[in-house]
C-alpha positions in Angstrom: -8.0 -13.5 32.2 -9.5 -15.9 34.3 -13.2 -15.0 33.5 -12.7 -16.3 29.9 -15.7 -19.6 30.8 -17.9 -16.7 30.7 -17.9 -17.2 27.2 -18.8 -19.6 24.6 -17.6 -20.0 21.0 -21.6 -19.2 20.2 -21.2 -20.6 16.6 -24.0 -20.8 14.8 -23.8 -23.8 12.8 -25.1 -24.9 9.3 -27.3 -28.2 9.6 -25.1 -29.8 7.4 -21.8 -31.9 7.3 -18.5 -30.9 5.8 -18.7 -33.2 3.2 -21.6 -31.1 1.4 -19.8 -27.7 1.5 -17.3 -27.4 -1.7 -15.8 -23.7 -0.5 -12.8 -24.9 0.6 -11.5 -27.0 -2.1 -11.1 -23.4 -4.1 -7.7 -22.0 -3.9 -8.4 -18.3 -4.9 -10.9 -16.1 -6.1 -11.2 -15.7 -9.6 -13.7 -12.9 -10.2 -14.4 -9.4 -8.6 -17.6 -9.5 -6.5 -20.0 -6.4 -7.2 -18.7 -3.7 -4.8 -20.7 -1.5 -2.7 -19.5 1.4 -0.9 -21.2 2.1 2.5 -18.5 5.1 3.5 -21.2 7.6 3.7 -23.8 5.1 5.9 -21.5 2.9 7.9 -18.7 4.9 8.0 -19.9 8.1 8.6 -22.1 7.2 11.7 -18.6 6.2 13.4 -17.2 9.1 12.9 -16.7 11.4 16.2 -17.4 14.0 14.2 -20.0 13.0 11.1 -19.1 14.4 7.5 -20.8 17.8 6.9 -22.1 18.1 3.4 -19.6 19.3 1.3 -17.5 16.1 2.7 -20.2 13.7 1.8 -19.8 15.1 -1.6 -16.4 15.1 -2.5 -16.1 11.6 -0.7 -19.2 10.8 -3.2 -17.5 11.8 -6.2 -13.9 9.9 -5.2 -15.9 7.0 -4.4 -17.3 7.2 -8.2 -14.1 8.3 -9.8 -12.2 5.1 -8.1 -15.1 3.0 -9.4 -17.9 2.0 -7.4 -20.9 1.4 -9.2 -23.0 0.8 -6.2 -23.0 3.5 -2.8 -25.1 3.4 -0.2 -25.5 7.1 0.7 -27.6 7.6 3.6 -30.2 6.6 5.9 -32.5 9.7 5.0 -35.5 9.3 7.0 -32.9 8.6 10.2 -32.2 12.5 10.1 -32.5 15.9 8.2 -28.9 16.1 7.1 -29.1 12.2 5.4 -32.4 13.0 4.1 -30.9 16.4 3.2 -28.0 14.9 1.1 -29.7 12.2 -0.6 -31.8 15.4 -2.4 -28.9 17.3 -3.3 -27.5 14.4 -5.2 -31.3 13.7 -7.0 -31.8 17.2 -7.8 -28.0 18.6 -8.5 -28.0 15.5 -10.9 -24.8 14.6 -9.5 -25.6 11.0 -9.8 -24.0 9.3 -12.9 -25.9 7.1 -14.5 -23.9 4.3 -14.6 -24.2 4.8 -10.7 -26.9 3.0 -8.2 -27.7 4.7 -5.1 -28.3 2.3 -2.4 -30.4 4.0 0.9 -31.5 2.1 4.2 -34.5 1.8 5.7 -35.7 -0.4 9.2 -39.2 -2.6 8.4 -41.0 0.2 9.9 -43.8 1.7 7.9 -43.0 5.8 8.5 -39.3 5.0 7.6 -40.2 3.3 4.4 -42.8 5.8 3.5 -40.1 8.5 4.4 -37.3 6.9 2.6 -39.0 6.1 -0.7 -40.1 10.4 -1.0 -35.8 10.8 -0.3 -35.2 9.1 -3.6 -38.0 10.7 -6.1 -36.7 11.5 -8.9 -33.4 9.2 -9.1 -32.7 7.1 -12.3 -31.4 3.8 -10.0 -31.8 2.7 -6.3 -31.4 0.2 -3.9 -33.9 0.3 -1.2 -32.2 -2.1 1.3 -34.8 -3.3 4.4 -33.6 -4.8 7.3 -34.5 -5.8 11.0 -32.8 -7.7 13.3 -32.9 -11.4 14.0 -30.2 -13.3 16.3 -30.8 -14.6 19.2 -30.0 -12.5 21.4 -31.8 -9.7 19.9 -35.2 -11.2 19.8 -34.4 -12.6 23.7 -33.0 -9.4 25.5 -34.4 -6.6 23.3 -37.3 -7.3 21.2 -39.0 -9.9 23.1 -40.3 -11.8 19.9 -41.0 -14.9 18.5 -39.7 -16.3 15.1 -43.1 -15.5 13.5 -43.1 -12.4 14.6 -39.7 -11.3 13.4 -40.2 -12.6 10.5 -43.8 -10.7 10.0 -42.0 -7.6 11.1 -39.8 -8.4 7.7 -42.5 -9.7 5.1 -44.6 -6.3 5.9 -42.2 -4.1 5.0 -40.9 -6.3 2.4 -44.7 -5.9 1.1 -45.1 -2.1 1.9 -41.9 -1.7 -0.2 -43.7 -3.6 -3.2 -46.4 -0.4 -2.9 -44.3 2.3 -2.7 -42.3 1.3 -5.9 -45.5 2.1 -7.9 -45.7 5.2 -6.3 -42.2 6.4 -8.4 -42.8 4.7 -12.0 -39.8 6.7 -13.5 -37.3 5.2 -10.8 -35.9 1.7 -11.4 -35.7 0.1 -8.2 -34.1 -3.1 -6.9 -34.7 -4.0 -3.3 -32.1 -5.6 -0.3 -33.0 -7.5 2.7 -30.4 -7.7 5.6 -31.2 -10.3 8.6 -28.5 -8.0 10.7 -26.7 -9.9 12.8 -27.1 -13.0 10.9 -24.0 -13.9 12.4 -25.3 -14.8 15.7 -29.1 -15.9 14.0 -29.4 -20.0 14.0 -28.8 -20.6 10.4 -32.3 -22.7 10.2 -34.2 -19.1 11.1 -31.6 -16.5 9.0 -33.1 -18.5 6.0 -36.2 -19.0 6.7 -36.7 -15.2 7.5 -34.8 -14.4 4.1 -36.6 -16.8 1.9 -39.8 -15.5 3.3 -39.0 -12.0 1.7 -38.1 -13.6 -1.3 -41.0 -15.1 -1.5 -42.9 -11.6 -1.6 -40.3 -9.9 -4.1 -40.7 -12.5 -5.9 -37.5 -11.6 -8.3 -36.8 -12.2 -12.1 -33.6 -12.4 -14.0 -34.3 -8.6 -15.0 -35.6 -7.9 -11.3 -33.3 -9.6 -8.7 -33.2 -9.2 -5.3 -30.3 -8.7 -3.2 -30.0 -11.1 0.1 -27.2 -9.4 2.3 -25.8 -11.5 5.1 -24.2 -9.0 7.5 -21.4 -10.2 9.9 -23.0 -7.0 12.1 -20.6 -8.8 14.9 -17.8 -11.3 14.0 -18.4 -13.9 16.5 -16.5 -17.4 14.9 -13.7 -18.3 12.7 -13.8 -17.3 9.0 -14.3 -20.8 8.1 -17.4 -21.2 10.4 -18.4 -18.0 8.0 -18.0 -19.6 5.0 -20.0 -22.4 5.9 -22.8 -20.4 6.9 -22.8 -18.8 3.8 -22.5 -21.4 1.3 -25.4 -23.0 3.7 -27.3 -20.0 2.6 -26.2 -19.9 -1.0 -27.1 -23.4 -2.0 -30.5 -23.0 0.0 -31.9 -19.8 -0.8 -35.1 -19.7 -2.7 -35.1 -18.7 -6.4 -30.9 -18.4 -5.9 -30.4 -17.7 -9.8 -32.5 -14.4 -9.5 -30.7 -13.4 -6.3 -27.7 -11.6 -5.7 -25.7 -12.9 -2.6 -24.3 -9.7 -0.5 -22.1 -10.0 2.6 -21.3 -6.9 4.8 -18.5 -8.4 6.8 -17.4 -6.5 10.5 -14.2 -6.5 11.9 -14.5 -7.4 15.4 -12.0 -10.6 15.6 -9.7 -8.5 13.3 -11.3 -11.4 10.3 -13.4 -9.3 8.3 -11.1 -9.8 5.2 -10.7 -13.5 5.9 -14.4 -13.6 6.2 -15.0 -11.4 3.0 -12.4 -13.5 0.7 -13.5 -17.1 2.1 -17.4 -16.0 1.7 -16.6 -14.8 -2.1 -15.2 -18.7 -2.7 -18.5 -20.0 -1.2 -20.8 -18.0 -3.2 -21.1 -14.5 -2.0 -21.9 -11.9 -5.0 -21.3 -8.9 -3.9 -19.3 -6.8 -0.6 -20.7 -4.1 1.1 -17.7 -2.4 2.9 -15.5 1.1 3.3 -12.3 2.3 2.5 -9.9 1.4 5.2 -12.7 -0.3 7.3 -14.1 2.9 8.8 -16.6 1.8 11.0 -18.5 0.7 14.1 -16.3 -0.6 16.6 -13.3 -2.1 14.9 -14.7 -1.6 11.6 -16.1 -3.1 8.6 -14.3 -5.2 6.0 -11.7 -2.9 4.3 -12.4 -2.7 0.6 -8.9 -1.3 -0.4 -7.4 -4.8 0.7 -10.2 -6.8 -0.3 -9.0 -5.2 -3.7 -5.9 -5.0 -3.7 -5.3 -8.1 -3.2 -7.6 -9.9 -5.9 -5.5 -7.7 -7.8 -1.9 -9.4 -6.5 -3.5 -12.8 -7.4 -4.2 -11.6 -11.4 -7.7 -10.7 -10.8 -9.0 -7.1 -11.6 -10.7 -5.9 -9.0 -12.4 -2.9 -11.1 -11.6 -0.3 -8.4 -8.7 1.6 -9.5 -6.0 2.3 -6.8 -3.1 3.5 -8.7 -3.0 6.6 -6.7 -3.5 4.9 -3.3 -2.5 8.5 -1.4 -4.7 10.5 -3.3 -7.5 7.9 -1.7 -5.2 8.3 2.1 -5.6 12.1 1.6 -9.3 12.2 1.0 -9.8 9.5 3.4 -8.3 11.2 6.0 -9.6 14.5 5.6 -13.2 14.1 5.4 -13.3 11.6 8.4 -10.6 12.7 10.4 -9.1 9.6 11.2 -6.2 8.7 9.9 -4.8 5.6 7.5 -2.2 3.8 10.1 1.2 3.5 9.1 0.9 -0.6 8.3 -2.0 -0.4 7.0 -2.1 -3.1 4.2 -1.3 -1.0 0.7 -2.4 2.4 2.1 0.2 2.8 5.5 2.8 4.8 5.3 5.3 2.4 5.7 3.6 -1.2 4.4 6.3 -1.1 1.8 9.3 0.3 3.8 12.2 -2.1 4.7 14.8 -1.0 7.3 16.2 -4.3 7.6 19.5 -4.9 6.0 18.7 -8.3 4.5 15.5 -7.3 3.4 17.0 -4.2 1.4 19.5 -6.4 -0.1 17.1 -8.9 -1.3 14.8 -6.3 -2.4 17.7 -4.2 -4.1 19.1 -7.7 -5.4 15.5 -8.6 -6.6 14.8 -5.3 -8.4 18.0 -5.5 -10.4 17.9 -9.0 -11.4 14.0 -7.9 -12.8 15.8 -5.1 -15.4 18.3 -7.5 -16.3 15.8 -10.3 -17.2 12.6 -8.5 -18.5 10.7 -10.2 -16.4 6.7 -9.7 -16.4 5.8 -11.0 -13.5 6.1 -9.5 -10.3 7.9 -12.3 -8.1 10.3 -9.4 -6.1 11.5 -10.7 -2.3 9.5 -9.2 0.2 7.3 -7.2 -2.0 3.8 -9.3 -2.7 2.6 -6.1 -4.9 5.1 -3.4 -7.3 4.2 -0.4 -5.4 4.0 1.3 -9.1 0.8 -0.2 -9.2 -0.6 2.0 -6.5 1.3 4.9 -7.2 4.2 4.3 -4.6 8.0 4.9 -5.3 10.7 3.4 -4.9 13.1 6.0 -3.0 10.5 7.1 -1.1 8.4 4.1 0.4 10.8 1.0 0.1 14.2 1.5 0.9 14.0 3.1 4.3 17.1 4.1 6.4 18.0 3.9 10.1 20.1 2.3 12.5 19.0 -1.7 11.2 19.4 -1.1 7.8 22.2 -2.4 5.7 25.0 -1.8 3.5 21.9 -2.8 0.4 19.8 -0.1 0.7 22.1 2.8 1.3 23.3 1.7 -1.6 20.5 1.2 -3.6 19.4 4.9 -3.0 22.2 6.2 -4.0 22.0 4.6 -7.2 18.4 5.3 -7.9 18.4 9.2 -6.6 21.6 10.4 -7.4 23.3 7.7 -9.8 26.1 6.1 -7.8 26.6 2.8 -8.1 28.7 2.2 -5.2 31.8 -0.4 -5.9 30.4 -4.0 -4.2 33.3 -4.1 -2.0 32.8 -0.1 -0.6 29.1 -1.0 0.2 29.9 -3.0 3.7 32.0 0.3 5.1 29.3 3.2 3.8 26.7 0.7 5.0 27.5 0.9 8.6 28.7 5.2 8.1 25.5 5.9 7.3 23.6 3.6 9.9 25.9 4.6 12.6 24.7 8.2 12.1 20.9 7.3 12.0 22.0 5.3 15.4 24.0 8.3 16.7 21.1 10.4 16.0 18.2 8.1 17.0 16.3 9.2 13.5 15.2 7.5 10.4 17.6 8.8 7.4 15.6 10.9 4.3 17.5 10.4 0.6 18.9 13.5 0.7 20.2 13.3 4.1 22.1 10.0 3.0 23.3 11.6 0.1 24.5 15.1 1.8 26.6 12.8 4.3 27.8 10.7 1.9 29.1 13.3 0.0 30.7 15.4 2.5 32.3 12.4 3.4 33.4 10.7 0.2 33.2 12.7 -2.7 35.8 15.7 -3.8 37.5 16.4 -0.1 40.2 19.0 -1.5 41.7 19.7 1.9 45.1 19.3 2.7 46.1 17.5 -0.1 44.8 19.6 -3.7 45.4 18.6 -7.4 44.6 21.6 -9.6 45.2 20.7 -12.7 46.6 17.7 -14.8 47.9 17.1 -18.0 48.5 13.7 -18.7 50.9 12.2 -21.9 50.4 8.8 -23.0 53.6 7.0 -24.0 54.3 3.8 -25.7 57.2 1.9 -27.2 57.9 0.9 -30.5 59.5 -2.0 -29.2 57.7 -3.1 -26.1 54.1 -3.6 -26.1 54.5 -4.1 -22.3 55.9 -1.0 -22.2 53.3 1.9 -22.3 53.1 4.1 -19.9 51.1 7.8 -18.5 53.5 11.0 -17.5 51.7 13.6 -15.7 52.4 17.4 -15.4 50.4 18.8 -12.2 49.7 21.8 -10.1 49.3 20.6 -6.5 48.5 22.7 -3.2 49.8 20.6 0.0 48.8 22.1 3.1 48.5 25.3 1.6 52.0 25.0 -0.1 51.7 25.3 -3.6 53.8 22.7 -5.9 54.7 21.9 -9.5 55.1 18.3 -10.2 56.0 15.5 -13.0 55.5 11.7 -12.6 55.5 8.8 -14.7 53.4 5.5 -14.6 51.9 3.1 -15.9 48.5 4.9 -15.8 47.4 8.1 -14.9 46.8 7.1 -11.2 50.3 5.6 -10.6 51.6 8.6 -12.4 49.9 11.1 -10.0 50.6 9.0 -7.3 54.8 8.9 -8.4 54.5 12.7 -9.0 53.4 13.1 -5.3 56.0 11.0 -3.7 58.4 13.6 -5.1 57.7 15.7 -2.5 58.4 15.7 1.0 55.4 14.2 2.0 54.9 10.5 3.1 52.9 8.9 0.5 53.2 5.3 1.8 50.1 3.7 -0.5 49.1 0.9 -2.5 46.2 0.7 -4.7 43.3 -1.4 -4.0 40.8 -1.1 -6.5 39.3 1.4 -9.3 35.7 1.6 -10.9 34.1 4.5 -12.6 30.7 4.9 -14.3 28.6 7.6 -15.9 26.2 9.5 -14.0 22.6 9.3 -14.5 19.9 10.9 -11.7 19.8 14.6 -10.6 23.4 15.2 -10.3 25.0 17.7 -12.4 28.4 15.7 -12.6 28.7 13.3 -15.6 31.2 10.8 -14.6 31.9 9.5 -11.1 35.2 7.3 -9.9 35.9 5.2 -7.1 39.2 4.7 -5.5 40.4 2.3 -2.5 44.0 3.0 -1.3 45.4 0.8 1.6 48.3 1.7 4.2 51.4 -0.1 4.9 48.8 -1.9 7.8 46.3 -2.9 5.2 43.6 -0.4 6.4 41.6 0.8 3.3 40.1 4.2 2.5 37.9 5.3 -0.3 37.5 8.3 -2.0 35.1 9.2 -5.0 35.9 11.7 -7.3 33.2 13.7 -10.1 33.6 15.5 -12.8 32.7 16.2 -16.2 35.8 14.7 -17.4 36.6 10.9 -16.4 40.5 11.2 -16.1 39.8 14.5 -13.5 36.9 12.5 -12.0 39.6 9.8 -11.1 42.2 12.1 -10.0 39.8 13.9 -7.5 38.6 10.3 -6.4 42.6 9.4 -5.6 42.9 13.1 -3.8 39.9 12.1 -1.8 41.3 9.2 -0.6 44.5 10.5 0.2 42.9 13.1 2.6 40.4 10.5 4.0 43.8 8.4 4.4 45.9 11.9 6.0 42.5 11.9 8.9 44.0 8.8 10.7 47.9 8.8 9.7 48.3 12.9 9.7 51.3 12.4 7.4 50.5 16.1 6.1 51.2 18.4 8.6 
């Protein structure tokens, strides 16, 4: 990467010092800017494959149903198919009315004339004019002075003025775009856009839109902002103008550049869903959103079905929504890692206990709710790094087991060891199907059938009460009748077992039970830890619809996890 002093920062900088710009002394956003959608212009001319009609119109109507008030739907006199859609919305009245259409036209006199008969009949549009004028653009390709870049914009800005009282029954408002202002010296991006303001000449009830297009991100998002407040403060007529910025993604900025313009005076974004377009894209609108929203600040998009917006996305363009894509991916909201499930499981709980309103979970800037995300299926995500936390935490919130705090640590790392085994990310179900054929009701060799338990007390002893236990028990396929006393219906069963011939060396550990809610049929659920004579510990968990039986199948489970190492049924 030697050849990198082939290059130059090429900022274009504001004639003025820091002390004059007031951007950065703002620590958020506070409003929504006026969105407009350029999916179907921008996006659509980077598409391998260009939207046929019938995509153009359901991505029309999603773009309306999420919100946008303003869409920029064509460039019809750049081909038959634009010009082609851009009718069938006019004259299909598919247009609401609430809804501007925005189409594009170059300062050239047959597009304008061209793009004005598109648009006949229409209730509202934007007619947006541009021409380039950087540097390099009037050096390398146009060969042009100032003046005459500028003329090239005032004429059509003029021929635009003519062809509006052509089409009386349409209210237009008209946009001017210096594309690629970024690399324009700011003294010339507004002169060029002040002189089209000058012919517009725009009122409170007819303002102009002045769009500043990062057409190529070429400095830091700061540099960005000052250019634009530069512009803001400096524009002519600046109450009756509406300040636009169609940000690019070429440094990977465009959001940066988008939020940090917004705080020095930008208006309004021009953008797509996803950033869809040319080269790396333009400024991604679902973030931009999205996170106005996170800060307390309604965006007036609605995203609450984020994958419905994925789906549509998707399908229509053909390219896909990555998998960390911020809100939309796949897996922006999945955790693998142990300690993050833990504090996210940790953080979730202590929000039910509390009633808390505001969102302040670890790890989580946004409650995927919001966006219609779950819980069990896009946060807690298993493989061979996750933690004893979330397998835990789905087993609670798909199938109601709260597992005991101290059996967490040893199902933690049973079912991690088989997503490592495997080499595969875990599903829910697959967690729970191992977990249950591993820990819940293992009848085999050791069996309790049935169980009637006796409750006996003293008149004389309060200390004194005690269980007996009448049982049916089948022990490697031998059948027994037993009896035991305790003092509670474990010890009991556990006294009535020794009576046989079997080794039941045991002591208990621990016991926990809990009422079932999720989609399992059982009602009640038990936990049991047993230890050997060693100290090793084994856990079994018993359901049923009856608590006693659920902990008498939880001991039995334990006992035949425990008979798996010692083999003292045989």
């Amino acid at each position: 990467m030697k050849n990198c002093k082939k290059y130059s920062p090429g900022y274009y900088l504001p004639p003025v010092g820091i002390e004059e710009l007031t951007w950065y002394k703002k620590d958020y956003i506070e409003k929504a800017p006026t969105w407009c959608s350029v999916d179907l212009r921008d996006g659509n001319q980077a598409l391998i494959v260009p939207m046929n009609l019938d995509e153009k119109l359901e991505f029309f109507n999603h773009l309306v149903k999420i919100g946008f008030k303003e869409i920029e739907i064509g460039f019809p006199a750049a081909s038959q198919t634009e010009f082609e859609f851009t009718r069938c919305l006019i004259e299909n009245d598919l247009i609401p009315d609430d809804v501007t259409i925005q189409v594009l036209t170059q300062s050239r006199a047959h597009i304008i004339e061209r793009t004005f008969e598109a648009v006949e009949g229409a209730k509202n549009v934007i007619v947006h004019l541009y021409n380039s004028t950087s540097f390099a653009q009037r050096q390398q390709v146009f060969r042009k002075s100032e003046e005459e870049i500028i003329k090239i914009a005032t004429d059509g800005a003029q021929l635009m003025l003519k062809y509006r009282e052509m089409y009386p029954s349409t209210k237009f408002q008209f946009q001017y775009s210096p594309e690629s202002f970024t690399g324009t010296e700011m003294e010339f991006a507004l002169d060029i856009c002040n002189a089209v303001i000058d012919v517009w000449k725009p009122t409170p009830e007819d303002k102009t839109i002045i769009n500043l297009p990062a057409t190529v991100e070429m400095s830091l998002p700061h540099i960005f902002a000052n250019q634009i407040e530069y512009m803001s403060k400096n524009l002519h007529e600046r109450e009756n103008v509406v300040l636009s910025l169609h940000p690019h993604n070429d440094r990977g900025t465009g959001v940066a550049d988008a939020e940090l313009g917004i705080l020095a005076g930008a208006d309004r974004i021009e953008g797509t869903l996803f950033g869809n377009g040319e080269r790396t894209g333009n400024v991604d609108i679902v973030t931009l959103a999205i996170n106005m929203y996170t800060h307390g600040v309604d965006p007036h998009l609605d995203f609450t079905n984020i994958k419905e917006s994925v789906e549509i996305y998707e399908r229509v363009t053909g390219m896909s929504v990555g998998p960390r894509q911020p809100y939309g991916g796949k897996l922006v909201f999945a955790a693998f890692s142990g300690s993050h499930q833990d504090a996210i499981s940790k953080g979730m709980k202590w929000r039910e206990e509390t009633g808390e309103d505001r969102w302040t979970c670890p790890y989580l800037p946004l409650d995927p709710h919001d966006i219609g995300r779950t819980y069990d299926k896009d946060i807690i995500r298993i493989n061979s790094q996750s933690g004893k936390g979330g397998v835990a935490y789905i087993l609670e919130n798909s199938y109601g087991y709260i597992i005991p705090k101290a059996m967490m640590s040893e199902l933690g790392y049973f079912i991690t060891g088989i997503s490592d085994n495997a080499q595969v990310e875990l599903q829910p179900r697959e967690i729970y199907d191992a977990f249950k054929a591993e820990y819940v009701n293992r009848f085999a060799p050791i069996d309790i059938i049935d169980a009637t338990f006796n409750h006996l007390s003293s008149t004389k002893d309060e200390a004194a009460d005690s269980m007996s236990v009448r049982m049916a028990a089948v022990i490697n396929g031998q059948r027994f009748k037993l009896e035991g006393d305790g003092n509670g219906r474990l010890d009991a069963v556990s006294n009535a077992l020794r009576t046989t011939r079997y080794n039941f060396d045991y002591d208990f550990v621990t016991y926990s039970e809990h009422a079932i809610s999720g989609d399992s049929n059982s009602k009640a659920a038990a936990y049991v830890c047993i230890a050997d004579k060693t100290g090793r510990q084994f856990w079994g968990v018993g359901t049923h619809a009856d608590i006693i039986l659920a902990s008498v199948n939880a001991l039995v489970t334990a006992l035949n996890r425990m008979n798996e190492q010692l083999h003292f049924v045989n």
